[in-house]
Every structure is written in structure tokens, then in C-alpha cells.
N, C-alpha and C positions, 0 to 999 in steps of 0.2 A: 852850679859849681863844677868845677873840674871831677869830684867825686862822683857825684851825679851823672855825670857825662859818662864817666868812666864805666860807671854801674848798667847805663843804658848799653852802653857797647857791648857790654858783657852778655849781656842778657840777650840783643840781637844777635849775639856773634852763635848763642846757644841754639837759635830756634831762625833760622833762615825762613824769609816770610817769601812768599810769592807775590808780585808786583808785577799790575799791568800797566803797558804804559796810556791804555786810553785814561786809565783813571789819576794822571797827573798832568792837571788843566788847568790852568788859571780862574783862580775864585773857587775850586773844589777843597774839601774838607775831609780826610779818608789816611786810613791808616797806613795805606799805598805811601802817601806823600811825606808822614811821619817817617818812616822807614829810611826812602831817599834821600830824605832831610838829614838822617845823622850821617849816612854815606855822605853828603858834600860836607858836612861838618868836619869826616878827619879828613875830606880831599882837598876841598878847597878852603876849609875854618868859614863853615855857615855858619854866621851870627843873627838874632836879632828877626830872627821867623818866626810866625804864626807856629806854635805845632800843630802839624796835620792839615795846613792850608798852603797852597801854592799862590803863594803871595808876592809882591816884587822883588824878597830878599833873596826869598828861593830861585827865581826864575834868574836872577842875577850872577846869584853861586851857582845854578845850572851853567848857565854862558859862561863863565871863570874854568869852567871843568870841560866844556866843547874845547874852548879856546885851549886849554893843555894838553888836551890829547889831539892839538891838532885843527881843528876848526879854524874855519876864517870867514870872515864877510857876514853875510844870512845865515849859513849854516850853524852858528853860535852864538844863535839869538835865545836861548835859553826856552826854548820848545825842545821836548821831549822827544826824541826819535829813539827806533828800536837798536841801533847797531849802539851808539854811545849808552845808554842804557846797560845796555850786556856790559858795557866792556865797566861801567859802573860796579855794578854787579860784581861782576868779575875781579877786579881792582880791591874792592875792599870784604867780601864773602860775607855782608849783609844781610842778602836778597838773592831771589834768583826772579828772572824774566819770563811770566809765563805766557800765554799766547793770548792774544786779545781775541 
């Protein structure tokens, strides 16, 4: 529910988690990907994911979020790279990028 969401936000916006990007892969399961998860949730409205798995919907809303800041072609195939990551990060004060 919208509450719910709201409560998560709250509570990530309280305690910024450190996020590596090796540990957002497809088929993984990790608190990493929870995390990035509600970041594309207020960026691009991730619906309908696994929590804590990088799953097709994620990897999806990942490329929705290349694609607005800018990506095109391969580059916003919804793999994870360090510069859009930051700027994730950055954008919504989540997370922060720590070093792999």
C-alpha cells in the first residue's frame, strides 16, 4: 500500500545503506537490490518485483531510469554500471556507492 511504501521510504531515507554494484546481478537475492529497488520505485514507479531479487521487472525499471538520464542503444540495457548507479544514488539519497 501506498503507506507502506511511504513508511519504507522513511526509514531508508533515515539510515543510507551502502550498495555495491557487483552485488546487483540478475538472479541475486541481497539487501543491495532491495534498496535500489525502492530508489527505481520513486524514479521510475518499480512495480511488481521480487523484493531483494533482481528480477526482469527490476532490470526493466533499471533501463526506464538509463533511458532518463540519458542512455541509449546497449547502454540502457538494464545492467548495472557505476556512473548511473551514483547518479541513482544521488537523485534520490537512498544509498550511497560503495567501492566494489
Amino acid at each position: 500500500t501506498a503507506r507502506l511504501e511511504a513508511l519504507a521510504l522513511e526509514e531508508a531515507a533515515r539510515a543510507p545503506k551502502d550498495v555495491v554494484t557487483a552485488a546487483l546481478k540478475p538472479g541475486l537475492r541481497n539487501r543491495s537490490i532491495e534498496v535500489v529497488q525502492l530508489a527505481l520505485a520513486v524514479t521510475v514507479n518499480l512495480k511488481s518485483a521480487t523484493p531483494g531479487v533482481w528480477d526482469a521487472a527490476t532490470a526493466n525499471a533499471y533501463a526506464r531510469y538509463q533511458r532518463r538520464i540519458g542512455y541509449v542503444g546497449t547502454d540502457a540495457s538494464g545492467n548495472v554500471d557505476r556512473s548511473s548507479l551514483q547518479r541513482l544514488a544521488a537523485e534520490t539519497g537512498l544509498f550511497q556507492v560503495s567501492t566494489d
